[in-house]
Backbone as CSV, one residue per row, in Angstrom:
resi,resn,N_x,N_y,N_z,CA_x,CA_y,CA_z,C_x,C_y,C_z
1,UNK,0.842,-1.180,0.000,0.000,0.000,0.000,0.888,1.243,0.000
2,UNK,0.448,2.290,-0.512,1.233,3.532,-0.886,1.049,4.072,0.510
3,UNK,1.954,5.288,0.521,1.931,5.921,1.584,0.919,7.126,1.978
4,UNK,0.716,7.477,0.214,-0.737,8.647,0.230,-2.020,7.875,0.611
5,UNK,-2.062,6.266,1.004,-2.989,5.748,0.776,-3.348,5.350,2.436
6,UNK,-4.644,5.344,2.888,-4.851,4.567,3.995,-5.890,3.543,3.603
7,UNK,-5.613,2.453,4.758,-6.870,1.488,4.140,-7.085,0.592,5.490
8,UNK,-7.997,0.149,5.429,-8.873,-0.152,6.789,-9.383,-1.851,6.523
9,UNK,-8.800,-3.264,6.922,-9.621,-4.342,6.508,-10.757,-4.651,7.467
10,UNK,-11.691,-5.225,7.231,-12.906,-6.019,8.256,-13.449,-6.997,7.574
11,UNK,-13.695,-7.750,8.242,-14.503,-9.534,8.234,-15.911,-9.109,8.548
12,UNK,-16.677,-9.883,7.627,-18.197,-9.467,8.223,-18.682,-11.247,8.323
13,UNK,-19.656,-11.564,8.997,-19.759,-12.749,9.086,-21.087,-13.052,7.866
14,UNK,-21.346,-12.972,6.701,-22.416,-12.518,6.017,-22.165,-12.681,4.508
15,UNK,-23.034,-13.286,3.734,-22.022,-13.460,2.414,-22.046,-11.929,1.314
16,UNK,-20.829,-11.688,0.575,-20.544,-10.899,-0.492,-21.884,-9.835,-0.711
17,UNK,-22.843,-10.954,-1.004,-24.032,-9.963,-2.082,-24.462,-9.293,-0.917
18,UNK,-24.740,-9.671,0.213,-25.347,-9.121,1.387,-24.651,-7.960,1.460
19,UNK,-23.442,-7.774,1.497,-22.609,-6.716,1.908,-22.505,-5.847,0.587
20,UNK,-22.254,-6.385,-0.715,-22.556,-5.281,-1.383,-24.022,-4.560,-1.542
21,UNK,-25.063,-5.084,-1.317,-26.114,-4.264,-1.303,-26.279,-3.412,-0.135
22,UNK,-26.162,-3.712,0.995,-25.986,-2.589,1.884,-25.170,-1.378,1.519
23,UNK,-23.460,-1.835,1.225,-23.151,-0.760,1.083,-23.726,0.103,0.022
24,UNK,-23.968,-0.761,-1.335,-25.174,0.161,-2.230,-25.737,0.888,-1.754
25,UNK,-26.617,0.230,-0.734,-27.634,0.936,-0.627,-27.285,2.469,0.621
26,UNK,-26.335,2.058,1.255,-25.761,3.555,1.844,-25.394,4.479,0.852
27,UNK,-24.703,4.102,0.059,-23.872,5.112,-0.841,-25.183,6.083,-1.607
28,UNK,-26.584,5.136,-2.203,-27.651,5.509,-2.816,-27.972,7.100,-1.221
29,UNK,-28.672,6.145,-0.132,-28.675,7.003,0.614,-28.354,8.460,0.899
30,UNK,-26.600,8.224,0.399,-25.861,9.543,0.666,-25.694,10.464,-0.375
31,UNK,-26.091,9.645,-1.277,-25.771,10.836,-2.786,-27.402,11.315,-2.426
32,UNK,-28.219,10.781,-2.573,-29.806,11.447,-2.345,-30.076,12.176,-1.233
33,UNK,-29.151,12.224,-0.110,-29.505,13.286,0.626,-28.487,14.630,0.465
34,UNK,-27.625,14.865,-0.715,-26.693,15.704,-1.243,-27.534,15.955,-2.554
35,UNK,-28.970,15.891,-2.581,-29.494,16.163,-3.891,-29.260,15.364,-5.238
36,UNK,-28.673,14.081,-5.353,-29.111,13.575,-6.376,-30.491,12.618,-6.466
37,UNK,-31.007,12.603,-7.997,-32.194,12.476,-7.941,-31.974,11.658,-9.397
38,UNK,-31.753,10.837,-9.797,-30.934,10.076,-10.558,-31.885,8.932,-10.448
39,UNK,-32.104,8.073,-11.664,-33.403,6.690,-11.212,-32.077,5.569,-10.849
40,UNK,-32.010,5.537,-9.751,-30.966,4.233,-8.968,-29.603,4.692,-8.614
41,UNK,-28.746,4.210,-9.002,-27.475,4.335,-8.518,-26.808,3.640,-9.285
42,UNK,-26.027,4.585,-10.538,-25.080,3.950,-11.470,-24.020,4.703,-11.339
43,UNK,-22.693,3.996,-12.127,-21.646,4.344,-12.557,-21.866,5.950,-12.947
44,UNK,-21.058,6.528,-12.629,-21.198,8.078,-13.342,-22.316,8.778,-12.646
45,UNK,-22.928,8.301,-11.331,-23.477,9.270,-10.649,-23.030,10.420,-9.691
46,UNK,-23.481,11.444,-9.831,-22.518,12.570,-8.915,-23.332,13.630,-8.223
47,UNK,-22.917,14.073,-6.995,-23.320,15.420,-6.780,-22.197,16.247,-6.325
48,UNK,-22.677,17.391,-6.595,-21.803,18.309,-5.765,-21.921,19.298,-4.424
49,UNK,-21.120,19.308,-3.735,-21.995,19.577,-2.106,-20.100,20.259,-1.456
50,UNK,-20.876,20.766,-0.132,-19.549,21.634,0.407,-19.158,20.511,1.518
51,UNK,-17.963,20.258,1.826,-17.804,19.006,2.927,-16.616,19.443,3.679
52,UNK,-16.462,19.312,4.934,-15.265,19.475,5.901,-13.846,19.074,5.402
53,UNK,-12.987,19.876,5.544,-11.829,19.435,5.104,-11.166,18.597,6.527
54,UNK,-10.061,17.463,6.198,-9.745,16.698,7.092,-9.733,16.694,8.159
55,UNK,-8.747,18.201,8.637,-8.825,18.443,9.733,-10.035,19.302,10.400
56,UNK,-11.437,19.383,9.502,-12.627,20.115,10.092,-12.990,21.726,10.439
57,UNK,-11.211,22.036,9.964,-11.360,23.369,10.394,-12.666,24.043,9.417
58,UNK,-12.697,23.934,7.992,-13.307,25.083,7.029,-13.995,23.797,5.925
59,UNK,-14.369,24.529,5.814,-15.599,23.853,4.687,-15.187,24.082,3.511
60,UNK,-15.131,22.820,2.171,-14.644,23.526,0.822,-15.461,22.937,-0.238
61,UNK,-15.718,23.320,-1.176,-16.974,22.782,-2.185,-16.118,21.683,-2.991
62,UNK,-16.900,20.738,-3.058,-16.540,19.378,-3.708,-17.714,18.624,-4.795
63,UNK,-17.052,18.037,-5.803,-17.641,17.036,-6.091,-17.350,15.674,-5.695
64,UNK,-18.765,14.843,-5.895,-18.432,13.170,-5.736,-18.893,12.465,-7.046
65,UNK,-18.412,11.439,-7.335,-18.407,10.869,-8.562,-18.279,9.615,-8.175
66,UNK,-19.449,8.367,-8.507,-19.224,7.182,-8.355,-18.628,6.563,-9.864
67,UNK,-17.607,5.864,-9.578,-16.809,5.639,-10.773,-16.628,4.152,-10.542
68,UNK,-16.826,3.467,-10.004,-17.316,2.236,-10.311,-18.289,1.658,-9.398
69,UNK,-18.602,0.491,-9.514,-19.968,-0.237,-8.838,-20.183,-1.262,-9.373
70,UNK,-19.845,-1.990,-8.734,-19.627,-3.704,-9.396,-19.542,-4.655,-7.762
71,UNK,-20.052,-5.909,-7.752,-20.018,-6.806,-6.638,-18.696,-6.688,-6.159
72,UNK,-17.927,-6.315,-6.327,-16.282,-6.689,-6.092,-15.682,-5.547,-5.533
73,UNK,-16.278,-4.463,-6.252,-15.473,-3.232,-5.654,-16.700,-1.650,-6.284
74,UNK,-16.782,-0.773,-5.239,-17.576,0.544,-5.465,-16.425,1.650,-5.041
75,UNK,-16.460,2.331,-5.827,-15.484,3.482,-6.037,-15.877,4.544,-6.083
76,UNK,-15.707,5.575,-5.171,-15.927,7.475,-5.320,-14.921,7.822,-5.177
77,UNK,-14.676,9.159,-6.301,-14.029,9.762,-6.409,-14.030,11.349,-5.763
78,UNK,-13.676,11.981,-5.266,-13.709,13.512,-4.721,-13.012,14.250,-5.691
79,UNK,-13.695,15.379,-5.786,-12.258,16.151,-6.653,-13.149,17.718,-5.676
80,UNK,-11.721,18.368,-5.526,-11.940,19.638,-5.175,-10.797,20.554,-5.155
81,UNK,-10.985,21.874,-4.632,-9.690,22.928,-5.431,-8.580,22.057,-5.175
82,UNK,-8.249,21.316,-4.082,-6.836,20.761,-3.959,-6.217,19.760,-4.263
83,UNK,-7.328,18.920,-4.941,-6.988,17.821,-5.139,-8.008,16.563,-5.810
84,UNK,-7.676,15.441,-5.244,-8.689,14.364,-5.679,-8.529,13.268,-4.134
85,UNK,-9.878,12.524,-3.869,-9.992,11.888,-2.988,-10.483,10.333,-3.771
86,UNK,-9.967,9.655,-3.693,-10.364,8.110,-4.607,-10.593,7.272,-3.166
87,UNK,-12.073,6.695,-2.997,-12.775,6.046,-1.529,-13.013,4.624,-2.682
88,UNK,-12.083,3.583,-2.019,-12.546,2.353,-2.800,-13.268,1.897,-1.002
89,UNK,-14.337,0.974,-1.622,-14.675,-0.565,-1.200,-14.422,-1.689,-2.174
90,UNK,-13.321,-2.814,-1.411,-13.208,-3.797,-2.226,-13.898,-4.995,-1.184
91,UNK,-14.660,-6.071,-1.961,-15.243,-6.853,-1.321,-15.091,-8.176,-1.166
92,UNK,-14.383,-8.797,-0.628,-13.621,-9.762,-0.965,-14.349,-11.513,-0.309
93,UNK,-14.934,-12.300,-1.173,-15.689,-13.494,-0.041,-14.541,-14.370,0.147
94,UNK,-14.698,-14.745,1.247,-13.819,-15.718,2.150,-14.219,-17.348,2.146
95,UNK,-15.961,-16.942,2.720,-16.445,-18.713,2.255,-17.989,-17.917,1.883
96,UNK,-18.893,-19.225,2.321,-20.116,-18.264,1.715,-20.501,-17.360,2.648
97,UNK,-20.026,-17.996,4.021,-20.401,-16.740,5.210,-19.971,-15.825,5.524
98,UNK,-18.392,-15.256,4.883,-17.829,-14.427,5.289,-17.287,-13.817,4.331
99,UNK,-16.905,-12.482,4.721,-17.090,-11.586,3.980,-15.680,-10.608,3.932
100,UNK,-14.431,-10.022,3.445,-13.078,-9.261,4.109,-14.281,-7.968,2.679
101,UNK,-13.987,-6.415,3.854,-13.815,-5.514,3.474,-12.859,-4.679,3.496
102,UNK,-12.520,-4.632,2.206,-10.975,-3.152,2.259,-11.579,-2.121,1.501
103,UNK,-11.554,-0.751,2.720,-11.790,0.080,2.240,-10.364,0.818,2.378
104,UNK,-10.122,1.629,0.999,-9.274,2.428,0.991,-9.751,3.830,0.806
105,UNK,-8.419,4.692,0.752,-8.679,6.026,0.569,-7.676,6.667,0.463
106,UNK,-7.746,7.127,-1.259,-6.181,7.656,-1.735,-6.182,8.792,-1.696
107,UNK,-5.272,9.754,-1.299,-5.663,11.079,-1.466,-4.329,11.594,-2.617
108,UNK,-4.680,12.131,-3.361,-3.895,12.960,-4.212,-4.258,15.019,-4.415
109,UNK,-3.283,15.918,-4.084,-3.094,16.694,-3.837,-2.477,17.257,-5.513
110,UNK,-3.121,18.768,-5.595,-2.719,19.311,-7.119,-0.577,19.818,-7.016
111,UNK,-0.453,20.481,-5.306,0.267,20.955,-5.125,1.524,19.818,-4.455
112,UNK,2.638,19.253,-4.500,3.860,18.952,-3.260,3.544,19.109,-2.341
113,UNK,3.362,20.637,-2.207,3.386,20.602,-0.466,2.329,20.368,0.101
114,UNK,0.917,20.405,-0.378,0.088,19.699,0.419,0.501,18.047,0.438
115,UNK,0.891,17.153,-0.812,0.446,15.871,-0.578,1.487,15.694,0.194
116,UNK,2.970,16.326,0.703,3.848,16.220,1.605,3.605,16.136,3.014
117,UNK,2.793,17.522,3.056,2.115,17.734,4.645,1.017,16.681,4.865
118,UNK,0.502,16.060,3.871,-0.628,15.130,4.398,0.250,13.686,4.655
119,UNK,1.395,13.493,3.708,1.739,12.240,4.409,2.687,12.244,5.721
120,UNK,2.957,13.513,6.252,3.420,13.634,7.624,2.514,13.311,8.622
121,UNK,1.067,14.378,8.147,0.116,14.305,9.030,-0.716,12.862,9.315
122,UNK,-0.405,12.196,7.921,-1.446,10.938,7.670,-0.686,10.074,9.114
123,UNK,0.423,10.167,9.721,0.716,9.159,10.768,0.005,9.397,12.294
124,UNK,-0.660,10.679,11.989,-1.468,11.339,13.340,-3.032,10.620,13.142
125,UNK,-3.268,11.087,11.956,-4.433,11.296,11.211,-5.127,9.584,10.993
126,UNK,-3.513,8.666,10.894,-4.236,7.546,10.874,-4.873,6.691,12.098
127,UNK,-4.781,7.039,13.152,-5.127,6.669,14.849,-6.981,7.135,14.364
128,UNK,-7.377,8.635,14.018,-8.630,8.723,13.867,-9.480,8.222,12.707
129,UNK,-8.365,7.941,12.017,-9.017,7.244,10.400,-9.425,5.724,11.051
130,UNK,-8.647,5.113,11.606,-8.811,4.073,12.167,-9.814,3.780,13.270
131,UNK,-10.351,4.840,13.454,-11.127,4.830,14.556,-12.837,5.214,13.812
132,UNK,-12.657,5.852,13.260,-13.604,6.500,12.267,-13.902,4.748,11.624
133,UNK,-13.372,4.497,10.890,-13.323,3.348,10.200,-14.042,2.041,10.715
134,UNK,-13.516,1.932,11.776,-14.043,0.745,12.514,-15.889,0.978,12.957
135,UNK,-15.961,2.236,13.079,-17.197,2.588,13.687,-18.291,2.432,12.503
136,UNK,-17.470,3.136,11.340,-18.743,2.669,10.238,-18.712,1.117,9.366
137,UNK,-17.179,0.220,9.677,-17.747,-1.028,9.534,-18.675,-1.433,10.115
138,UNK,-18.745,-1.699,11.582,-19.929,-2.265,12.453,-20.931,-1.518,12.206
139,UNK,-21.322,-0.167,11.782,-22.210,-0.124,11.811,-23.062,-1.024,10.310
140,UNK,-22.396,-0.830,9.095,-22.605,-1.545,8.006,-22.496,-3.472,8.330
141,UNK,-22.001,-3.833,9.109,-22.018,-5.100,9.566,-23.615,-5.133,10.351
142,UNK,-23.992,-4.190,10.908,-25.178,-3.875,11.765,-26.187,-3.655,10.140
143,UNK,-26.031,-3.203,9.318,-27.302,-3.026,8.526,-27.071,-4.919,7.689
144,UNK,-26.274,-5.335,7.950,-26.204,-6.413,7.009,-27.452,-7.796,7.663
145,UNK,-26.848,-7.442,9.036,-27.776,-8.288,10.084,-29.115,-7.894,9.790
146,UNK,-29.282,-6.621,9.883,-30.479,-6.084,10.091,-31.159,-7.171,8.639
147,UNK,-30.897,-6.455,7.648,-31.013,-6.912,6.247,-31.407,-8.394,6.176
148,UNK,-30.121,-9.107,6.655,-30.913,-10.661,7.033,-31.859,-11.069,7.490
149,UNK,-31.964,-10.598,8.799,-33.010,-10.520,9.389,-34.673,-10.282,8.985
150,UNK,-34.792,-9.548,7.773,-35.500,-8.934,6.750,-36.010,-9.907,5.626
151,UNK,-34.765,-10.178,5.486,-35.232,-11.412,4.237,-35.511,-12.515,4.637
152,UNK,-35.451,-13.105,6.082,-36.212,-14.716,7.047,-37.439,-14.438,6.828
């Protein structure tokens, strides 16, 4: 793994399709409450919306761009004045019950010295990425259950 890159694995106990439709169905979620209005959730869907920069100080206008969406792996892209943000989910089945998620998150910067200062900062930054991370696996492990639960 690169060094601009962080990435987060988790086991879900739940097979593949289960887990990619949830996360589908979050990602649908989140672009529709950023105003897209799009019939479903395809490749090449986007909105554009203002979002916290890393460290939360200031707010900066962004686009999102889903650039892929396939059982295997869902991909957004960020682009904004400074840069580009590439958010993979890769979905990986283990047996039929289980499930490895790697989510990554590449960041690429227009300027040196930002993508410099971010891979200094990324060794601070990764304690809360990691923490951040874990909280919205379980919770997506929590809609998967739920989901099962749904279809008995």
């Amino acid at each position: 793994m690169r060094i601009d890159t962080l990435s987060y694995k988790y086991q879900i106990d739940v097979s593949k399709q289960r887990v990619y439709e949830v996360i589908r169905k979050e990602q649908e979620t989140y672009f529709r409450s950023k105003g897209y209005v799009g019939k479903g959730l395809n490749e090449g869907a986007a909105v554009t919306l203002s979002m916290p920069s890393k460290l939360g100080a200031t707010s900066i206008p962004a686009s999102i761009q889903l650039s892929k969406l396939n059982e295997n792996e869902i991909e957004l892209l960020t682009s904004h004045s400074k840069g580009t943000i590439t958010q993979k989910y890769r979905i990986d089945e283990r047996s039929d019950s289980k499930t490895q998620v790697i989510y990554t998150e590449k960041n690429a910067f227009t300027h040196a010295r930002n993508q410099y200062s971010f891979i200094f900062l990324a060794f601070v930054y990764k304690f809360f990425y990691n923490r951040g991370m874990k909280k919205r696996m379980v919770y997506l492990e929590k809609q998967c259950y739920e989901k099962e639960d749904d279809a008995k």
